[in-house]
C-alpha positions in Angstrom: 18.5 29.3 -15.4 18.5 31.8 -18.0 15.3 34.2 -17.7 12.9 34.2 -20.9 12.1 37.3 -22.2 8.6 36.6 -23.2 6.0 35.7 -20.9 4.0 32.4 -20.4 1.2 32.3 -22.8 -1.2 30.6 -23.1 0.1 28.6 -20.2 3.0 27.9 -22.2 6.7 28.9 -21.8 8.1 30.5 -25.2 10.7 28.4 -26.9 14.4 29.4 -26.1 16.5 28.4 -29.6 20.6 28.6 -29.2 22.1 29.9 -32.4 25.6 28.5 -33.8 28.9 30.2 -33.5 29.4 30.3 -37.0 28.0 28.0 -40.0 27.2 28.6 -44.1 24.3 31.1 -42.5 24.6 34.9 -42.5 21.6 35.5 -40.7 19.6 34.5 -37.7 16.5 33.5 -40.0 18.8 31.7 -43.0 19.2 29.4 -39.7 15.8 29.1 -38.5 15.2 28.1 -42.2 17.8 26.0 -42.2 15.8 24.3 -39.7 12.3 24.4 -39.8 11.8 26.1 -43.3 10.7 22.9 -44.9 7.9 23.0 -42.9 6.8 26.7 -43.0 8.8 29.3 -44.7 6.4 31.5 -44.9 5.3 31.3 -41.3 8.9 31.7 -40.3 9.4 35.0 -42.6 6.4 36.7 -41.2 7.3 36.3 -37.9 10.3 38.2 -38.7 8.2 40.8 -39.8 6.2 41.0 -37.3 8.7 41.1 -34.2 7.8 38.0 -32.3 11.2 36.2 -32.7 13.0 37.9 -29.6 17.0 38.3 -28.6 18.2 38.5 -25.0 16.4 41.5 -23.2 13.4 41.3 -26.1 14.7 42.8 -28.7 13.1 42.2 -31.7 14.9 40.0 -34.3 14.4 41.3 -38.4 15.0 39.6 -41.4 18.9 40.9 -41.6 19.6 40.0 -38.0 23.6 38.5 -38.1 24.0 35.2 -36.7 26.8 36.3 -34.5 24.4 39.1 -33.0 22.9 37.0 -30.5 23.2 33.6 -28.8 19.7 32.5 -27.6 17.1 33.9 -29.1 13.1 33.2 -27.9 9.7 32.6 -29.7 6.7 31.0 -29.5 5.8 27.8 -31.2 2.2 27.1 -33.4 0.7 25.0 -31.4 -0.8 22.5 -33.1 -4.6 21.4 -31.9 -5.4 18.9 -29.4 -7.8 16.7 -28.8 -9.1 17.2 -24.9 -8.3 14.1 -22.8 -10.6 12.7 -20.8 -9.5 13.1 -17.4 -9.7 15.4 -14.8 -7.3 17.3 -12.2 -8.7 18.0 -8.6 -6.7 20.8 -6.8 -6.3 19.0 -3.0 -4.4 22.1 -1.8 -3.4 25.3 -2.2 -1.8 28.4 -0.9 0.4 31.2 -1.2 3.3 28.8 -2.0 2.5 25.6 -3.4 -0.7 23.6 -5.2 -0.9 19.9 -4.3 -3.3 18.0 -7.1 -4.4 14.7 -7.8 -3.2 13.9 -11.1 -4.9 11.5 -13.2 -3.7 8.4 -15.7 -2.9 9.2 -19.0 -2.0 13.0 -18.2 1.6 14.1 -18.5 3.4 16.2 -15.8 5.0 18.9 -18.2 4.3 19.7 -22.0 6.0 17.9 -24.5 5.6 15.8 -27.8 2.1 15.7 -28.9 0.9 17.0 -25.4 1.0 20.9 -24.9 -2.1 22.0 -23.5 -3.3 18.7 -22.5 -0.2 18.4 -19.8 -1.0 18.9 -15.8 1.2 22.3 -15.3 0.0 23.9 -18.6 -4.0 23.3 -17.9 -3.6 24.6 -14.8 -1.8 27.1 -15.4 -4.6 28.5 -17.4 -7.2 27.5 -15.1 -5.9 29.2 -12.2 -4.2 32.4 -14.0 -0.7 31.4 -12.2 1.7 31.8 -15.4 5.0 31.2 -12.6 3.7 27.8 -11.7 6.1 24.8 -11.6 6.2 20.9 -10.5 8.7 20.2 -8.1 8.7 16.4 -9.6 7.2 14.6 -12.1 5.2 11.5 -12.5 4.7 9.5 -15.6 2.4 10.3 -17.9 0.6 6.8 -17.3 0.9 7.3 -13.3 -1.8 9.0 -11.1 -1.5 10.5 -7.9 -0.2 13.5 -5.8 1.9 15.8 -7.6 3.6 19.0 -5.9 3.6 22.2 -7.6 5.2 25.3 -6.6 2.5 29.0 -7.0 5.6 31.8 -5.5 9.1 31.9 -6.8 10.0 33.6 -4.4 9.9 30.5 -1.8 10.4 27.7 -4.9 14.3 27.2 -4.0 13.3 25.9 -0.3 10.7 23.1 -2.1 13.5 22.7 -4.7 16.2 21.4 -1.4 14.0 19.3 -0.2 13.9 17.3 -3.3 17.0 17.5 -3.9 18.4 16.4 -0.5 16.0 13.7 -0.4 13.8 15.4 2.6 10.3 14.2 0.7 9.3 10.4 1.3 7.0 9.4 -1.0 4.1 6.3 -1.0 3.0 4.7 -4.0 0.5 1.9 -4.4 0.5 -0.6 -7.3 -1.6 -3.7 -8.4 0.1 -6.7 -9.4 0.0 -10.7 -9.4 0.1 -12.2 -5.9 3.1 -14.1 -6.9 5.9 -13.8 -8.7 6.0 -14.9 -12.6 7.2 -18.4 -13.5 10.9 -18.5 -13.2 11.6 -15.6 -10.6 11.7 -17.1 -6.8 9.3 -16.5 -3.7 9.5 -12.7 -2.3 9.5 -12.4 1.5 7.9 -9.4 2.0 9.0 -6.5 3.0 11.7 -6.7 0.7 14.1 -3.7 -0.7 15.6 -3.8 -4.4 18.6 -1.8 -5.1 20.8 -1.7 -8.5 21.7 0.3 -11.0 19.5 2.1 -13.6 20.2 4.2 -16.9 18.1 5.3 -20.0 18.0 2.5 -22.5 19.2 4.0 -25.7 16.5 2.0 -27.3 13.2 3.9 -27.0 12.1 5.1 -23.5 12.9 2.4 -21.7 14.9 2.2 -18.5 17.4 -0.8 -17.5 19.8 -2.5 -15.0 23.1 -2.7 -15.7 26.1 -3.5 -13.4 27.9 -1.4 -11.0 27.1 0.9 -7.9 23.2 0.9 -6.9 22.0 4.5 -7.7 17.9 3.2 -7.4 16.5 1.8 -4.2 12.8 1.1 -3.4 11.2 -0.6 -0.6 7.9 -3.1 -1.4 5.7 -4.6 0.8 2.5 -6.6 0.3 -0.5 -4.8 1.7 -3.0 -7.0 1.0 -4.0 -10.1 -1.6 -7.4 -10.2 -3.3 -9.4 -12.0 -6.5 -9.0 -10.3 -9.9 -12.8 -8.6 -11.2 -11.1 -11.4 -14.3 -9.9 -8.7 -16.8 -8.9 -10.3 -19.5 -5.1 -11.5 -19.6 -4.7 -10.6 -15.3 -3.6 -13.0 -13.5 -6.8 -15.1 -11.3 -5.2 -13.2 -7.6 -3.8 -9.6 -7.2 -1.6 -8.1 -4.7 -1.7 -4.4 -3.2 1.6 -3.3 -3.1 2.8 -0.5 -1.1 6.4 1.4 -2.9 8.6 4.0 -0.8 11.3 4.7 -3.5 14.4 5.9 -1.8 15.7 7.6 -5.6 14.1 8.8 -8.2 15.1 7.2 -11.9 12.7 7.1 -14.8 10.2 3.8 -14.6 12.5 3.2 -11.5 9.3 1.5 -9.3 7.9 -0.4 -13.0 11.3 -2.1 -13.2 12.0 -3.0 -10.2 8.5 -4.4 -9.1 9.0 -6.3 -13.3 12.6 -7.6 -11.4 10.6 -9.5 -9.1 8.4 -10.9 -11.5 6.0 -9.5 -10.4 4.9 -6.5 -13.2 2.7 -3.6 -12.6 -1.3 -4.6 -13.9 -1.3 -2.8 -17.2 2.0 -1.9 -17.8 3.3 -1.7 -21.4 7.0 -1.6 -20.4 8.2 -3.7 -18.3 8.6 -6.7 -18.1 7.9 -6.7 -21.9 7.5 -3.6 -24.5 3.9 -4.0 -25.9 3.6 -2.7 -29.8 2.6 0.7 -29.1 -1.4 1.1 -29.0 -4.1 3.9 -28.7 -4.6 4.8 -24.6 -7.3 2.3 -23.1 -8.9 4.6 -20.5 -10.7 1.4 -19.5 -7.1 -0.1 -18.6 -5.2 2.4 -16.8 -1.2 1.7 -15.2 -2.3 0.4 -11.7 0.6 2.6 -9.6 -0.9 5.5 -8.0 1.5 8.2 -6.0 -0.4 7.5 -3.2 1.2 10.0 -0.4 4.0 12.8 0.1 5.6 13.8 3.4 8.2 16.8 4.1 8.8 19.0 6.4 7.7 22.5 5.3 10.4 24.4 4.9 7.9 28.0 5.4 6.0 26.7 8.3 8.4 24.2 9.9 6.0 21.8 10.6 5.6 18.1 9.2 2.7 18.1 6.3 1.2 14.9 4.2 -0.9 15.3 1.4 -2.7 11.8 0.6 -4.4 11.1 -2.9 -7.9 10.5 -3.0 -8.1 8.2 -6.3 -8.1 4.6 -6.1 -6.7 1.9 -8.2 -9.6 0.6 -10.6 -8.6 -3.1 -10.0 -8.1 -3.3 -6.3 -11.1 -5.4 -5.2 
């Protein structure tokens, strides 16, 4: 990955931009206004003047910068302000090499969109001063749960394998109906769904389609138990334990929705809800509940179990 030549700030990486080969612009900022000018010229010309729009190396750009001087250049982006969501982090573990935290609903993983500074790696990044920090996953925005950082690039690439050779096994827990939706047959439980998932091109969502499984997940039923009656939920709940074998977006939503049998809360799957302000009184019930590797430093087999607790489990 190509090094940025500005540091984080702010707890935020700068933007890396990749100029064209060759178009109807003579200079580097006829580009950038080619762009983004509509929004704020002026902003964009003063920058400029000021040396904070950056080549390969960190050379300052100017004004008269060619197009065909540089490839990638690197700035950072106004920020607009954000409202503070109301959840909290708690840090489970940490040391010299990786942070283990509890992340909450409604917080994303990484910044993006409308969420810069209210995303899990940039608040604590700030809070704990560690500019170089990186997740080694992700979890959705609207699940909670235990989410591995990396604190030492020096060490990351040995997290990084792990992941990527499928040497973490990860627990979720999820709320749902005791039994499956009208339509869908009885589930003998434990049961393991496999198929094949890819984006939808239509929003965000994620979807089966035929051919080779690439998505596996095993599902058991932990427990059964009366709804506190929320309004809409169904009159008995189930505890569901999820050990995903692959990781693809909304991967353990759709395939718990494929057995009729869709997460409490969820605005997905098995049907996308009209889009609606976040009711922290109705959070996703799927919580990352546990993570177990073998640490590639020490050697030894670690687990790092969440502390929350899904708000509807009775």
């Amino acid at each position: 990955m190509m090094q940025s030549p500005l540091p984080v700030r702010d707890g935020v990486n700068a933007t890396r931009l990749r100029l064209p080969d060759e178009g109807p612009w003579d200079t580097a900022m006829d580009y950038m206004m080619h762009r983004w000018g509509h929004i704020d010229p002026q902003g964009i010309e003063d920058r400029f003047d000021a040396g904070e729009i950056v080549g390969e190396g960190g050379i300052p750009l100017h004004r008269g910068t060619r197009l065909e001087d540089h490839t990638f250049i690197w700035y950072y982006r106004t920020l607009p302000p954000e409202t503070r969501l109301p959840v909290e982090l708690n840090i489970l573990h940490q040391d010299e090499h990786i942070l283990v935290v509890d992340k909450p609903h409604f917080l994303p993983t990484t910044p993006g969109g409308t969420y810069i500074q209210e995303s899990a790696l940039v608040r604590l990044r700030n809070q704990l001063d560690l500019p170089d920090l990186i997740p080694m996953h992700r979890l959705d925005r609207m699940t909670a749960g235990i989410l591995l950082l990396s604190t030492n690039p020096e060490t990351r690439g040995k997290y990084q394998v792990l992941f990527e050779k499928r040497q973490v096994q990860k627990e979720y827990e999820c709320v749902s109906a005791a039994e499956p939706a009208a339509g869908h047959p009885a589930v003998e439980f434990p049961v393991v769904v496999r198929n094949r998932m890819t984006k939808s091109r239509s929003y965000l969502l994620a979807e089966v389609i035929d051919g080779e499984p690439n998505a596996e997940t095993r599902i058991d039923l932990l427990r059964t138990f009366d709804a506190g009656t929320p309004a809409g939920a169904p009159g008995r709940l189930g505890l569901y334990r999820l050990e995903p074998h692959s990781g693809k977006t909304h991967q353990l939503r759709v395939h718990m929705a494929s057995l009729g049998l869709g997460i409490l809360h969820d605005s997905f799957y098995p049907e996308l809800l009209d889009k609606a302000p976040d009711d922290y009184t109705r959070p996703l019930q799927l919580l990352a509940r546990g993570i177990r590797f073998v640490d590639p430093i020490t050697k030894k087999p670690v687990e790092y179990r969440s502390r929350l607790q899904l708000s509807e489990v009775r």
